[in-house]
C-alpha positions in Angstrom: -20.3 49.0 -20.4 -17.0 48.7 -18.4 -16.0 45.6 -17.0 -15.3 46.6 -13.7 -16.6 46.8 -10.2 -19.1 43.9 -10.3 -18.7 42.1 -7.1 -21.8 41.6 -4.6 -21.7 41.0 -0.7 -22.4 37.2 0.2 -23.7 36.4 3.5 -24.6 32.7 4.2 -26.5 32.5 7.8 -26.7 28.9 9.3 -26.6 26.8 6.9 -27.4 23.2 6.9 -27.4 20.9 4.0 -28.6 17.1 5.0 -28.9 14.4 2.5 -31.4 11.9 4.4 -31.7 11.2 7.8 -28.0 10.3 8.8 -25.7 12.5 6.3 -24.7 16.2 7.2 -22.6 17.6 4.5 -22.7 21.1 6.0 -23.3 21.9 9.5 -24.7 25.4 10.7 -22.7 27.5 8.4 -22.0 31.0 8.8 -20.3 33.7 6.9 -19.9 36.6 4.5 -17.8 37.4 1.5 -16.9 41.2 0.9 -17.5 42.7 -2.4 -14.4 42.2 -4.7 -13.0 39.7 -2.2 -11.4 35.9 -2.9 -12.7 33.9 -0.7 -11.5 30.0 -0.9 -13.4 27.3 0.6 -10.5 24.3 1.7 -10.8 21.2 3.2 -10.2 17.1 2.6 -12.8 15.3 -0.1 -16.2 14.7 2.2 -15.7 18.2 4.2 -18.8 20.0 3.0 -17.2 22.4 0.8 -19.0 21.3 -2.7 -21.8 21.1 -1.0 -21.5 24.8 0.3 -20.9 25.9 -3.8 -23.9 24.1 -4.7 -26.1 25.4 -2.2 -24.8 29.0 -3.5 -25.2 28.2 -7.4 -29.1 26.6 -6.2 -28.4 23.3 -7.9 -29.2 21.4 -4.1 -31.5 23.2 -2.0 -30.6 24.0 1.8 -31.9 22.1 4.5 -31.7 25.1 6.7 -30.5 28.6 6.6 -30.3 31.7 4.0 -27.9 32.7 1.2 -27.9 36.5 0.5 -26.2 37.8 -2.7 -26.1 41.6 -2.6 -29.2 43.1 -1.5 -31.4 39.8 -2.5 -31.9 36.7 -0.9 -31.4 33.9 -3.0 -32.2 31.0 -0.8 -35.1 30.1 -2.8 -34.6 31.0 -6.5 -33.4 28.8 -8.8 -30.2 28.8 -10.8 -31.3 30.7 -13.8 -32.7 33.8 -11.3 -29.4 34.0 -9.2 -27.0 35.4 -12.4 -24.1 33.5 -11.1 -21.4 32.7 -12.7 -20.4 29.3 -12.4 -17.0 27.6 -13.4 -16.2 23.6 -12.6 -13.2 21.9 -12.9 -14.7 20.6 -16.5 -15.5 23.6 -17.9 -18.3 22.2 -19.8 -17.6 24.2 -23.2 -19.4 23.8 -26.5 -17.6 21.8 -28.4 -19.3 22.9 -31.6 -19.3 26.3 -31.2 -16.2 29.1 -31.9 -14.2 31.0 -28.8 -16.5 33.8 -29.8 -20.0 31.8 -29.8 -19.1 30.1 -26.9 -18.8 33.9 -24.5 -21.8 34.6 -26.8 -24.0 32.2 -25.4 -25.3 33.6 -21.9 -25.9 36.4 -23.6 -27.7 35.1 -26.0 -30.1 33.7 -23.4 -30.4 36.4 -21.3 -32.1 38.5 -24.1 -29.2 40.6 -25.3 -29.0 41.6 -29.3 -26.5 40.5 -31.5 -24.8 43.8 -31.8 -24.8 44.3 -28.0 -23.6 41.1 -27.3 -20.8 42.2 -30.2 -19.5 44.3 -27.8 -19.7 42.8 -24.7 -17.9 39.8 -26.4 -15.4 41.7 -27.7 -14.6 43.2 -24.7 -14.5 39.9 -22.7 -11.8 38.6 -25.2 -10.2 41.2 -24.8 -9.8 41.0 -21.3 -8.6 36.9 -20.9 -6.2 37.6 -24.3 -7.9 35.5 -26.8 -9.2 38.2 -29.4 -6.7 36.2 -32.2 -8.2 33.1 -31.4 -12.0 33.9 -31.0 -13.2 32.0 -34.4 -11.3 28.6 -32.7 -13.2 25.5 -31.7 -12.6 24.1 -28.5 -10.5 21.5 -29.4 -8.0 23.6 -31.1 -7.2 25.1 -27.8 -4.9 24.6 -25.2 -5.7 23.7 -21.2 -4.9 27.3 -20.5 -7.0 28.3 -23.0 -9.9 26.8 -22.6 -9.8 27.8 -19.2 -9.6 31.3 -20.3 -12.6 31.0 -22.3 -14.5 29.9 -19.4 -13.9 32.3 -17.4 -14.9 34.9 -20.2 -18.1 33.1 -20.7 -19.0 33.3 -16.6 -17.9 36.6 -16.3 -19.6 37.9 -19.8 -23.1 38.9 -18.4 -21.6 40.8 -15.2 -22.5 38.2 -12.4 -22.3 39.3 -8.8 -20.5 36.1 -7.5 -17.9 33.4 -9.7 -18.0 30.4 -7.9 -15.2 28.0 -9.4 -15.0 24.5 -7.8 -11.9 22.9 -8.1 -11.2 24.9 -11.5 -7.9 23.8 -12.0 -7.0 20.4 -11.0 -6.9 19.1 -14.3 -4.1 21.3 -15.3 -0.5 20.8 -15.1 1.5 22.3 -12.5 2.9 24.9 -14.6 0.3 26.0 -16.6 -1.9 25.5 -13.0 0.4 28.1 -11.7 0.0 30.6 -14.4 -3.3 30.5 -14.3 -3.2 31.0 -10.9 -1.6 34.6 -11.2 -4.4 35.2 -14.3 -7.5 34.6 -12.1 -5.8 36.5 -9.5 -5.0 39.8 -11.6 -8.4 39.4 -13.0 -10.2 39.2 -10.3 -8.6 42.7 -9.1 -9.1 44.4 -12.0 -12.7 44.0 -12.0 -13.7 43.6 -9.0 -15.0 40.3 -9.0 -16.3 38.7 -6.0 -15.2 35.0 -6.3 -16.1 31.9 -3.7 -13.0 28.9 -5.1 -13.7 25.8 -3.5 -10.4 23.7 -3.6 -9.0 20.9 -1.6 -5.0 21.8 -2.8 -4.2 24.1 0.2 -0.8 25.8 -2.0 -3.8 27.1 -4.2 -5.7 28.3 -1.5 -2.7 30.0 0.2 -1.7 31.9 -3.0 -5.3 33.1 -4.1 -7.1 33.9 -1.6 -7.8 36.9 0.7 -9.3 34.7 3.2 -9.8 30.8 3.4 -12.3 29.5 5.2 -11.4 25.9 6.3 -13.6 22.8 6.3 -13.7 19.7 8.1 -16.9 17.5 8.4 -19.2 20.0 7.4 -17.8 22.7 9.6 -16.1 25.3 9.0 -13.2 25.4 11.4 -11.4 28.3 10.7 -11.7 31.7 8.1 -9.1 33.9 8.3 -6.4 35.2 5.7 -3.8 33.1 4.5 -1.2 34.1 6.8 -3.3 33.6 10.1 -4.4 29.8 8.8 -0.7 29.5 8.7 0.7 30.9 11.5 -2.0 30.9 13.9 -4.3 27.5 13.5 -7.7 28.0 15.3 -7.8 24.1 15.9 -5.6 21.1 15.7 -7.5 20.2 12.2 -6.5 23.3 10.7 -2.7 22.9 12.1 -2.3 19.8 10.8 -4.3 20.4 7.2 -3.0 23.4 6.6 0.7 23.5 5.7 3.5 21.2 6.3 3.5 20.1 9.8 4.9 17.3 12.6 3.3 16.1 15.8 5.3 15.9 18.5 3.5 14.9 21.6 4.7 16.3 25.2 3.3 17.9 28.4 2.8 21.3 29.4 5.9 22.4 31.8 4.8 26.1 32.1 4.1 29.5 31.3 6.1 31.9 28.9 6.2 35.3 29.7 4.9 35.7 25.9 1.3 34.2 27.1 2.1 30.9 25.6 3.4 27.5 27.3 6.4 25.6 27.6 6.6 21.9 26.2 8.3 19.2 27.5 9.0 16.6 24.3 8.7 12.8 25.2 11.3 12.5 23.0 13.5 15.0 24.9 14.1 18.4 24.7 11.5 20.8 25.0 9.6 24.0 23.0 8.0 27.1 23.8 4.5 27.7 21.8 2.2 29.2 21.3 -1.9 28.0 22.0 -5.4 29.0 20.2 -7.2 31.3 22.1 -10.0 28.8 23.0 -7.3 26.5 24.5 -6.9 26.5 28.1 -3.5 24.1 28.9 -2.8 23.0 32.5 0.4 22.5 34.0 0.9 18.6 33.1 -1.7 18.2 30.8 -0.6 16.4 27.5 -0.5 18.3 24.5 0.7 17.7 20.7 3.3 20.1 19.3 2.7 21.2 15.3 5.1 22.1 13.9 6.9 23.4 10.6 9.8 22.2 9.0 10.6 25.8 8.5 10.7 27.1 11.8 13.6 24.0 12.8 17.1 24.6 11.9 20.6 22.9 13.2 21.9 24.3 16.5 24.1 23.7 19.7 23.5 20.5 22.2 21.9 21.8 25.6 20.3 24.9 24.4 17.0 26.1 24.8 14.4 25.2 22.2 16.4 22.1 21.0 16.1 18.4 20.6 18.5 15.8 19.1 17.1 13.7 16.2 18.7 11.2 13.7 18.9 11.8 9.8 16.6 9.2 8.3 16.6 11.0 4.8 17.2 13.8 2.8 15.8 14.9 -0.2 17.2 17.5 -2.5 14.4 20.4 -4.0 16.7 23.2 -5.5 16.0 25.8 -2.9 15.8 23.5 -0.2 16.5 19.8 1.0 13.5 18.6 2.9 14.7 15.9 6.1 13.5 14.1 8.1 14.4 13.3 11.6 13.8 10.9 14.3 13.2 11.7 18.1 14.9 9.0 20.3 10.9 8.2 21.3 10.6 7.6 17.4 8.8 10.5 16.3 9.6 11.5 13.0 9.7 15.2 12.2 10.2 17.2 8.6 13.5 19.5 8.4 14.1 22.1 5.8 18.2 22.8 5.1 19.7 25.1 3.3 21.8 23.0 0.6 25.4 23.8 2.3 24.1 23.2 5.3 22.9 19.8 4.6 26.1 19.1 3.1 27.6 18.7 6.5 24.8 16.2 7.1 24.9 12.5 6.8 22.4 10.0 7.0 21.9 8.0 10.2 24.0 11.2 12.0 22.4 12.5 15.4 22.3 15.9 15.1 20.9 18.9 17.6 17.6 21.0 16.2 17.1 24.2 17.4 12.7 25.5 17.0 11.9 28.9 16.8 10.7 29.9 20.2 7.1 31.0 19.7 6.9 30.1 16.1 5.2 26.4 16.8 1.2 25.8 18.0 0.9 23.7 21.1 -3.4 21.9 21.3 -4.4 19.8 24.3 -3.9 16.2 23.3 -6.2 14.1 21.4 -8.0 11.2 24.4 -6.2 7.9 22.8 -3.5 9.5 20.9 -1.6 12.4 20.5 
């Protein structure tokens, strides 16, 4: 039987998980994940988005609401009826049993005889490139490895939906990057549908075909990568979501691009764009997000520019990341190309010129910016 083509449709509808009277860990839920689709589930420890993954895998049971896999809904079954394949961030494998045993096992338990589960297993190896290392225990492996094996053993009996909840944190950043790609090509090749809860938003950006973004049990925003990046649906997601600074103003106007103009309290001012959902009066207070990218060094007086003083900089081979401080003492992040920050000294006043239209303007916070 050919690996391939195994994903299912998810469709949550209104959730609600409550623990006691006082404790919403996910509030009124709703989406769907297409067949064959990456779908990661982001936000800040305490956002709901375990919660979520356990609800889906039926080890809590909702509080309100319905979880469809494919044509079934699962809602009520428990784990062992919902053929889910399930990978945490300890991937929980036997440490007295081989590579092979360990794939072996699900099958085992579903019912499958040793010389169809020979072939199944072979083909699994096969597929996370761990055939020459299939009669290894667990402890003779690497991180990597180990991780591979996991992901053979969830995938070996043809699941619907992988969930994977924070399924590698405990690597290290190379080896977490790699694996990265592997899951990635994998996941193409055959189709899998896979729901990757994670809270490290570089993971989230380079996985997934859409992230759905969590905070408080909500889900704030699902969209792909590149919308959650460039077009924030709320000031949670602008500020979670990337590398950003605050800058708080008031709205001085209308661009002809539908977006507004910003007069900076510290001086200077930026045209932005706003979320759909945000209406922004003339006057009105607002807080400017903005990324370090979108800022580069330009000309006194010009539009779209504000002077700030060099409190730092800090080399990173591609890039030295600054930081600069508004004469109101907001501090904002600066990206330089290394030449250009050699002309750059610290405690210097230089002129920044933003991106018109490139930065997301959100009626202020009431206290604050």
């Amino acid at each position: 039987m050919a690996m391939s083509n195994m994903g299912a449709t998810v469709r949550v509808s209104q959730l609600v998980k409550s623990y006691g009277e006082h404790v919403t860990a996910v509030d009124n839920a709703n989406f769907e994940v297409r067949s064959g689709e990456f779908l990661s589930i982001l936000g800040p420890s305490g956002s709901g988005k375990t919660s979520i993954l356990m609800c889906l895998a039926g080890f809590e049971v909702p509080t309100a609401g319905r979880i469809h896999i494919g044509d079934r809904d699962v809602t009520d079954l428990p784990p062992n009826k919902r053929e889910i394949g399930v990978i945490f961030q300890k991937y929980a494998l036997f440490p007295h049993m081989t590579v092979r045993e360990n794939i072996r096992f699900p099958l085992k338990m579903r019912g499958m005889t040793r010389a169809q589960s020979d072939v199944v297993v072979e083909e699994a190896l096969a597929t996370v490139r761990l055939t020459e290392l299939a009669n290894r225990m667990p402890a003779q492996l690497s991180g990597g490895q180990q991780q591979r094996v996991a992901i053979a053993r969830a995938i070996s009996f043809r699941p619907p939906l992988l969930l994977m909840d924070e399924s590698l944190s405990a690597l290290d950043k190379k080896l977490r990057e790699e694996m990265q790609i592997e899951i990635k090509e994998l996941q193409r090749k055959l189709g899998l549908t896979i729901i990757f809860v994670t809270h490290d938003q570089e993971e989230a950006l380079s996985m997934s075909d859409r992230i759905a973004v969590m905070s408080r049990g909500r889900i704030e925003q699902i969209e792909a990568p590149d919308v959650i990046y460039a077009a924030p649906a709320t000031r949670f997601v602008a500020g979670f979501v990337g590398e950003s600074s605050q800058i708080s103003g008031r709205i001085a106007g209308t661009t002809e691009q539908g977006g507004v103009s910003v007069s900076l309290d510290g001086g200077g001012s930026i045209d932005c764009r706003t979320a759909p959902h945000d209406r922004l009066e003339i006057g009105a207070p607002a807080t400017v997000y903005l990324r370090p990218d979108h800022v580069t060094l330009g000309a006194a007086g010009g539009p779209d520019t504000m002077a700030a003083k060099i409190l730092s900089k800090s080399f990173g081979g591609s890039a030295v990341s600054a930081i600069g401080e508004l004469s109101n003492g907001t501090r904002i992040a600066i990206r330089l190309d290394p030449e250009e920050a050699k002309s750059v000294a610290l405690d210097d006043v230089v002129h920044l010129s933003v991106q018109p239209g490139q930065s997301m303007a959100f009626a202020a916070e009431e206290g604050g910016r």
